[in-house]
N, C-alpha and C positions, 0 to 999 in steps of 0.2 A: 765031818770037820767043819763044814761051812756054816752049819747047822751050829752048831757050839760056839761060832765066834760070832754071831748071828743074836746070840740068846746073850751073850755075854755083855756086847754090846746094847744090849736092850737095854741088861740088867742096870749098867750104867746111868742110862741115861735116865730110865728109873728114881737111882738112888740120889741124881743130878737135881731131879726133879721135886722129890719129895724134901732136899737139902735149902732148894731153896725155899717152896712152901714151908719149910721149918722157920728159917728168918725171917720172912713175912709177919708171918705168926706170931711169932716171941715180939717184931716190934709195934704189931697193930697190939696187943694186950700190954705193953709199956708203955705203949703211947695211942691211944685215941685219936690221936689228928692225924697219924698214918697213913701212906698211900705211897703205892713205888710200882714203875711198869717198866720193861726194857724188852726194846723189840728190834727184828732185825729190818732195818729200812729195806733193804733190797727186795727180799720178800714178805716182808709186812707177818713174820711169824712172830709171838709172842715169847720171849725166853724166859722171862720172869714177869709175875704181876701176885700183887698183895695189896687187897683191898683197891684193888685197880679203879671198880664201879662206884665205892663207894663216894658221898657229894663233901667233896671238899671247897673252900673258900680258895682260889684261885693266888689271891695278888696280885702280886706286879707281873706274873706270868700273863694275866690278861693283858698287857701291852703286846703280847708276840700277837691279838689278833686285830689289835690297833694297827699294827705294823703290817699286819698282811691286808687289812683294806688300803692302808697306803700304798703301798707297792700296787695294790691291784688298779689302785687309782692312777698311779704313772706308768702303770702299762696300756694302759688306756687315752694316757695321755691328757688324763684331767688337772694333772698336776705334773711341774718338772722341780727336779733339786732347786731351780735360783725361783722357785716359785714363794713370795714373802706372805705368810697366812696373819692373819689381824689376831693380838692379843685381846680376852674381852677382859671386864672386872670379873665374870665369873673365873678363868684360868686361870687369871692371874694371884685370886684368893687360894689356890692348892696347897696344902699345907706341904711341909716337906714328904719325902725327895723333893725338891725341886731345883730349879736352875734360875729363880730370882726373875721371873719376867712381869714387867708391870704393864697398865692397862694403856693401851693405847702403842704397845710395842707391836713388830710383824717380828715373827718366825721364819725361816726358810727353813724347806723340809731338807736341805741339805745339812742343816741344823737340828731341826727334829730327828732325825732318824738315831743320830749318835747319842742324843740326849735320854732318849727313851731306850735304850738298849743298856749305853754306858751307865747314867745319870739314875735311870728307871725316872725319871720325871714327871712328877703328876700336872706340872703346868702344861709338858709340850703335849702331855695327852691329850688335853683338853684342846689345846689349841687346836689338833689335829682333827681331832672329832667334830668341830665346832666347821672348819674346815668343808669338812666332809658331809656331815649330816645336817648342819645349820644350829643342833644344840647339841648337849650332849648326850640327852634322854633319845632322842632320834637315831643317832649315833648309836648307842647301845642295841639298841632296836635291829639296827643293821649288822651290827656284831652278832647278836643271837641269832635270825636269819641265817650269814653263813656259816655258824656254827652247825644249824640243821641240814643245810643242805653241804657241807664237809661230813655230815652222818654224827658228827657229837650230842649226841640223843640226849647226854645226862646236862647239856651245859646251856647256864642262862646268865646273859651282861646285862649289870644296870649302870654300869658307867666303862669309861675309859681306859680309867688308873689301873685298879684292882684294890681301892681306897675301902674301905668297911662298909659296906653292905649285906644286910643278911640273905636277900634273894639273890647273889652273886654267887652261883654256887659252878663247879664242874668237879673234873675226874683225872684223875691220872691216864687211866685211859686216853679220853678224849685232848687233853694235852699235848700226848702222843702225836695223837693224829695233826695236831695242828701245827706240829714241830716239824714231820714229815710235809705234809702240803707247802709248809715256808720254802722247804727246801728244793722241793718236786714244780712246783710252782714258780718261786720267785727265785732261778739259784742267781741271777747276778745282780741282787741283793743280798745274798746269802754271807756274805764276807763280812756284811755287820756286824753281825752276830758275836764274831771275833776282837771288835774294839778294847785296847785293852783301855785306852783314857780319848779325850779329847778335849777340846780346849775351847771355849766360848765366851768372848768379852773379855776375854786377858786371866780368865778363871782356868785350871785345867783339873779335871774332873776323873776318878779311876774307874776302872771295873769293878762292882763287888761278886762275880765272878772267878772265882781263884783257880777251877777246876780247869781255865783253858791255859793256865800255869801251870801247872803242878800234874794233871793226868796226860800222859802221852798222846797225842791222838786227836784231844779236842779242839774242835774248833767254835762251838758257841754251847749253848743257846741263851738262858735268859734265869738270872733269881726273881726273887720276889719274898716277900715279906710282910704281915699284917699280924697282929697279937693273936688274933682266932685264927690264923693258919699256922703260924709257926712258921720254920723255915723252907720254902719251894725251893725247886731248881730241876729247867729242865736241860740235858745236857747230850749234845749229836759227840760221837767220837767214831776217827774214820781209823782204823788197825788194817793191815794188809789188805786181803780184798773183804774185810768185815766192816759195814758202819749199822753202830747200836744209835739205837734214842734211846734215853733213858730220863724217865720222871720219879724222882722222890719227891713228898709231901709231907707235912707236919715236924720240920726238924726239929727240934729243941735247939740247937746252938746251929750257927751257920758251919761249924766246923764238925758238928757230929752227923750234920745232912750232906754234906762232901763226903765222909768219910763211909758211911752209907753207901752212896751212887758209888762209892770209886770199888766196894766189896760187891755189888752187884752187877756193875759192869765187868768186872777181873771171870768173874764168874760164867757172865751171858756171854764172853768170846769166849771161854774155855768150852761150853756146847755149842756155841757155835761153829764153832772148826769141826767136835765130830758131829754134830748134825753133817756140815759139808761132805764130812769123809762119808758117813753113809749116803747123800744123795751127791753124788759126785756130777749126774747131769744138771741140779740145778744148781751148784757151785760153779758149773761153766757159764749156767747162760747170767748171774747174777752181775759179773761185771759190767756185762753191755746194759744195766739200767742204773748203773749206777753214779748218785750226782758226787764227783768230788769236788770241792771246793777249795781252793787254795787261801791263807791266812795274810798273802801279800797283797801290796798293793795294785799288781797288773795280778789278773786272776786267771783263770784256766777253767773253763768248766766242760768235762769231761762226762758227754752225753750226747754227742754232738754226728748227725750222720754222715757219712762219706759222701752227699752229692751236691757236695758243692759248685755252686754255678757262678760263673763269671758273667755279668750279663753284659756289659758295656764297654769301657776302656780299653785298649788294651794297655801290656805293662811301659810303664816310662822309666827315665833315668833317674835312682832314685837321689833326691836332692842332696847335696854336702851337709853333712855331719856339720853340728856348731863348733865354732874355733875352741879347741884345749878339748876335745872327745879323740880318742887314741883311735887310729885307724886300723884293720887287721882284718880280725875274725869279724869285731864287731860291724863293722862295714858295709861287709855283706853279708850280714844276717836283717835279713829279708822276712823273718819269721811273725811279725807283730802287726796289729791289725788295731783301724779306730771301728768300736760296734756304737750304732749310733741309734737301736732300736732294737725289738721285736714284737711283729705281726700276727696277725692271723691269717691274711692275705701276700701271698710273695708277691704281688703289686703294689702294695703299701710299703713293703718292705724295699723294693728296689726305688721308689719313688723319694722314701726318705733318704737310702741312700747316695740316689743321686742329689738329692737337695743338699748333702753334706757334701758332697762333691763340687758343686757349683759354689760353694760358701769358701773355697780352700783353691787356692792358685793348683795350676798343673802338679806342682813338682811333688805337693804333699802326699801323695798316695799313688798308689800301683794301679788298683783295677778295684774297679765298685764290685759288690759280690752282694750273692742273698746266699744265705746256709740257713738248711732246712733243719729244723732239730725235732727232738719231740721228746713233752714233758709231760711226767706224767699220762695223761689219756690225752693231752694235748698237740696239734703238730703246731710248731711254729717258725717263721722268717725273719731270721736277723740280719738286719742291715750292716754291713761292715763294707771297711777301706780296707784291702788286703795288702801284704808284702810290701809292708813297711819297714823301716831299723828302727828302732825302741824311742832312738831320740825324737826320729820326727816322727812316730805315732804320739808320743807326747803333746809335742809341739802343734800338732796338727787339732789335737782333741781340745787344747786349751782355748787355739781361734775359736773352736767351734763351740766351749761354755761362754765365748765372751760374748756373744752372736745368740745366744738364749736356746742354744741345744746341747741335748744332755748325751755325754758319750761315756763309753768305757777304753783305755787303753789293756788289751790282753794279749798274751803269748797264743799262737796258734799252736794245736795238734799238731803231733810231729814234726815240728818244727824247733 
């Protein structure tokens, strides 16, 4: 009997498998610019790929690795949000997408960031790049580097944007990967991703992203667009304890490349629930790796280890609520924290945030804290102000961008 429901379930996943190498197929011979991968972030399994390897023209998807040497730049601390980058006449000549920036303007990367996600911007690319590498051909340079060493064997930048170039080539595959690493990597940046508009000089600008509207679940990632690519989009969606990546490439209309990802995503959670039911041990341990990222604007990220350490203060009384805030539950709820860094070092990490402690009268926070996390192969120390109430985690994180440090207000675990 075991034997029989064994076999049967095979047969499934079998016919799961060959169902989907069927639609691959029919749309790489309809369409030549084709390419679509869907994987299961947790454990990095492949549920679907069509024409995965093969070298497609990128786009504006090339901004997701713009954006990850940025992040990797202000986790490093090369760069913070009110940091203002110089416009040159090369940026400023980008032809559209752009967000209208002339020569002699500065950028803040707290500006960049939404622009190049929301906007797909080829000015703030370049700004960014120019930023970072000194030009933009250097910059590229840097981009392929971590592309090799992220393992995307098939991909190569020759600029920022993802503007026409013919040796600007990558993969779906490799996509993937760089979709995942955003996320594994950088997650409290991660919620960008999610912008549905933003607003710049009195401009306010939308997502051409519809899929984190309309498919349940999603939270980012990024389109993109150029004539020799057709329609990209790479797109994370988080279902129960399931989160897919998923890349399609060469869409003919932005609306037949949505509709695409949203039949191959529908799909890759339908195996992947019974893949879980047959590996039910590693359905257990995949939660504990898993980044969720929340769409608001206090975030939650959920990857975080139990040992957290109090190193210094201990707790004070927490300051009065502003006049016209209802007293009650919210009162004392204690649950909120300013994060004002992460380390590689929980010495750097406690130092910073004790420096965000000295910069804030007593009454703003509870107790300096380092919480250990680990991302990715990475372990890392984030600096936070614990056991706070919402209002004055606010209020405490704003002294603290007016003072030239970059914080997060987030709800705590279990809290």
């Amino acid at each position: 009997m075991l034997v029989a429901i064994s076999m049967k379930k095979m047969k499934w996943l079998l016919a799961a498998a060959l169902l989907c190498v069927g639609i691959g197929q029919a749309s790489a011979e309809a369409n030549p610019r084709y390419a679509a991968i869907v994987l299961n972030a947790d454990s990095g399994e492949v549920l679907h790929a069509a024409q995965a390897d093969a070298p497609r023209y990128p786009a504006s998807l090339t901004k997701m690795m713009t954006l990850y040497l940025l992040f990797e730049a202000m986790d490093k601390g090369l760069l913070r949000l009110d940091t203002a980058m110089p416009v040159s006449a090369h940026a400023a000549s980008m032809p559209q997408t752009n967000i209208s920036l002339k020569k002699g303007d500065r950028l803040r990367v707290r500006d960049a960031i939404p622009a190049l996600v929301v906007r797909s911007a080829n000015d703030a690319a370049v700004v960014v790049a120019e930023a970072l590498g000194g030009t933009e051909s250097e910059f590229a340079k840097m981009m392929t580097a971590k592309a090799k060493a992220m393992k995307m064997t098939a991909t190569t930048f020759r600029n920022a944007s993802g503007l026409p170039n013919e040796m600007q080539r990558s993969t779906a595959r490799d996509l993937s990967i760089l979709a995942l690493r955003l996320m594994q990597d950088y997650p409290d940046y991660y919620h960008y991703f999610s912008t549905a508009s933003f607003t710049f000089r009195g401009k306010t600008y939308n997502s051409h992203n519809r899929m984190i509207k309309n498919y349940a679940g999603t939270d980012g990632m990024k389109t993109g667009y150029i004539r020799a690519s057709g329609f990209n989009v790479a797109t994370s969606v988080l279902r129960g304890e399931h989160r897919l990546i998923g890349v399609v490439m060469g869409g003919r209309t932005a609306q037949s490349r949505d509709a695409e990802m949203v039949a191959l995503l529908d799909k890759s959670f339908t195996r992947a629930e019974q893949l879980a039911k047959l590996s039910p041990k590693a359905a257990k341990q995949s939660p504990a790796s898993k980044v969720v990222v929340s769409t608001q604007t206090v975030r939650q990220v959920i990857r975080q280890a139990p040992d957290t350490r109090v190193i210094t203060r201990p707790p004070v009384v927490p300051a009065p609520l502003p006049q016209g805030v209802p007293t009650g539950s919210l009162a004392t709820d204690l649950g909120w924290a300013v994060q004002v860094g992460s380390f590689r070092a929980s010495e750097q990490a406690r130092d910073r945030a004790s420096d965000a402690a000295r910069r804030l009268d007593s009454i703003e926070f509870a107790q300096v804290s380092v919480n250990k996390v680990s991302i990715s192969d990475r372990t890392l120390f984030r600096a936070q102000l614990i056991g706070l109430q919402r209002e004055q985690a606010k209020r405490a994180c704003e002294r603290l961008v007016r003072q030239g440090m970059d914080c997060l207000v987030i709800k705590m675990p279990n809290s």
